[in-house]
C-alpha positions as CSV (number, residue, x, y, z in Angstrom):
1,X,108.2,79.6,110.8
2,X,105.3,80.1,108.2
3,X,106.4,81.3,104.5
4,X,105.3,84.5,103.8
5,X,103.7,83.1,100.6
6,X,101.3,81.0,102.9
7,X,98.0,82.3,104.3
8,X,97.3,81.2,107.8
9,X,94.3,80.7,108.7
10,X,91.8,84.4,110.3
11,X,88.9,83.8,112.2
12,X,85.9,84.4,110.7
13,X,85.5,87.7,113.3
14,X,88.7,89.2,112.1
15,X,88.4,89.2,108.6
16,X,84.5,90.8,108.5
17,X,86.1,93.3,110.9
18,X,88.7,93.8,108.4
19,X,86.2,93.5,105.3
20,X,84.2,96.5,107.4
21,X,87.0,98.9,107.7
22,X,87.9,98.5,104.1
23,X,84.9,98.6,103.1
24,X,84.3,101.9,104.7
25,X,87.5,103.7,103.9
26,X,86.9,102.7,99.8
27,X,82.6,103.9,100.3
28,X,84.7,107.4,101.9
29,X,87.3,107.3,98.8
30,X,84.9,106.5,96.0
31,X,83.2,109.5,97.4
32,X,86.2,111.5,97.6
33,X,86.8,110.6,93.8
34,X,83.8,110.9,92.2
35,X,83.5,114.7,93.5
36,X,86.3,115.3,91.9
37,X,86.0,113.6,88.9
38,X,82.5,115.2,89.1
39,X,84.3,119.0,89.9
40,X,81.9,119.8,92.4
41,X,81.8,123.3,93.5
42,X,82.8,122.0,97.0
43,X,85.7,120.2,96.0
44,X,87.0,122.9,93.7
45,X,86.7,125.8,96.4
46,X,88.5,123.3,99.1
47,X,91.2,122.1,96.4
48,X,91.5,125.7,95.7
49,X,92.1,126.7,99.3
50,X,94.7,123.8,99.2
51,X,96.4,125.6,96.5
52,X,95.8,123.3,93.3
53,X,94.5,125.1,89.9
54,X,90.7,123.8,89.1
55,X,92.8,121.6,86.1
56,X,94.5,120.0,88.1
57,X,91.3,118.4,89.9
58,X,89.9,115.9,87.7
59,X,93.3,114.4,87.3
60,X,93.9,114.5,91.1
61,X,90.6,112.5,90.9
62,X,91.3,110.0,88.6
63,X,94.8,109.0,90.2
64,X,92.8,108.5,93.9
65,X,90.1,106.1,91.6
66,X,92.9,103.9,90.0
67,X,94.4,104.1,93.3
68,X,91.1,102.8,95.3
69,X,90.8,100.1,92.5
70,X,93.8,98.6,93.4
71,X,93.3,98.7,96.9
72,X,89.5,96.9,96.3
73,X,90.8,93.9,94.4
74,X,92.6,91.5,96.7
75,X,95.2,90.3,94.7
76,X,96.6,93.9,94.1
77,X,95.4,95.2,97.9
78,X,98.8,95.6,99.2
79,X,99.8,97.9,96.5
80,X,96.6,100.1,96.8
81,X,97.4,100.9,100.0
82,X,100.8,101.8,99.3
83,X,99.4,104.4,96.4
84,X,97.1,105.1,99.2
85,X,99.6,105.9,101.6
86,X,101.2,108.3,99.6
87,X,98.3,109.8,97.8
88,X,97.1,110.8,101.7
89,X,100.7,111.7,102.7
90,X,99.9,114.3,99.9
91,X,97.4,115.6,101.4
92,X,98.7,115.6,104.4
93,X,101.7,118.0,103.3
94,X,99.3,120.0,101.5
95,X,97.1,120.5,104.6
96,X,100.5,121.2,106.2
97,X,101.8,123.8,104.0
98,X,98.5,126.2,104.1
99,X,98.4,125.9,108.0
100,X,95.3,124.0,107.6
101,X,93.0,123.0,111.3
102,X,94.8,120.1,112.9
103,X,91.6,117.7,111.9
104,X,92.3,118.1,108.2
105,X,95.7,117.7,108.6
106,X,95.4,114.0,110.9
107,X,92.5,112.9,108.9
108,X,94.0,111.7,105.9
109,X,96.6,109.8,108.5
110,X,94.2,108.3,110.3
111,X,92.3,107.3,107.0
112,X,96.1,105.4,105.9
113,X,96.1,103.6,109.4
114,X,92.2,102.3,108.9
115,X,93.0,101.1,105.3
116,X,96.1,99.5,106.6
117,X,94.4,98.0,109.5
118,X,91.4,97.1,107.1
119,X,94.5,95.0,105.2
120,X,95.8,93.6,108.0
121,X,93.1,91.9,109.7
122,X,92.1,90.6,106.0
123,X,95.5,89.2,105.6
124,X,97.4,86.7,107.8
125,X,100.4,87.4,105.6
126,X,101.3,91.0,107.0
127,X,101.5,89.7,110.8
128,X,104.9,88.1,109.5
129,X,105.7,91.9,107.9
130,X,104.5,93.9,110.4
131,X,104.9,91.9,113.7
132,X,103.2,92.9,117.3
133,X,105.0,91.5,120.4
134,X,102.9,90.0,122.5
């Protein structure tokens, strides 16, 4: 059996599927960020909606950046997509709790299975975490 501290070997296919995925879920969360960081009128009025005070935002913001910076360097990837995982499960309860449109409540778990996935074609080391029968 191969030690988990050991990276087998991914095809070349695999990993620039996986370097794709993550690439697009951190263009989507830089995005997401920035517009808060920024406090665009957008943001505020859907935040708002969500129930968080205009304060609130920037902060909100910030945590999702750090959070997107961990997941973006590979030695600290793992960990970024926990934070990830349960900076989006936040969303998703807050989605939840107004009785918001079934899309913006699934988004945000969709977006935690593509940076996962992103992750896990990257990284031969999770197949022995997260195995798939065959």
């Amino acid at each position: 059996m191969q030690s988990l501290t050991q990276a087998g070997p991914v095809s070349k296919g695999r990993l620039w599927t996986g370097r794709i995925i993550s690439g697009l879920v951190v263009l989507f969360l830089l995005f997401d960020s920035i517009t808060k960081v920024m406090k665009v009128r957008a943001v505020i009025e859907a935040s708002a909606q969500l129930g968080y005070p205009v304060n609130a935002i920037v902060t909100i913001g910030i945590i999702l950046l750090v959070c997107t910076a961990f997941y973006i360097i590979p030695q600290t990837a793992v960990l970024g997509a926990i934070l990830l995982t349960g900076y989006l499960g936040g969303a998703v309860a807050a989605n939840l709790r107004i009785g918001s449109a079934m899309f913006n409540t699934f988004f945000p778990i969709v977006f935690a299975a593509l940076a996962w996935t992103g992750i896990f074609l990257r990284e031969s080391r999770l197949g022995a975490l997260i195995p798939f029968r065959t």
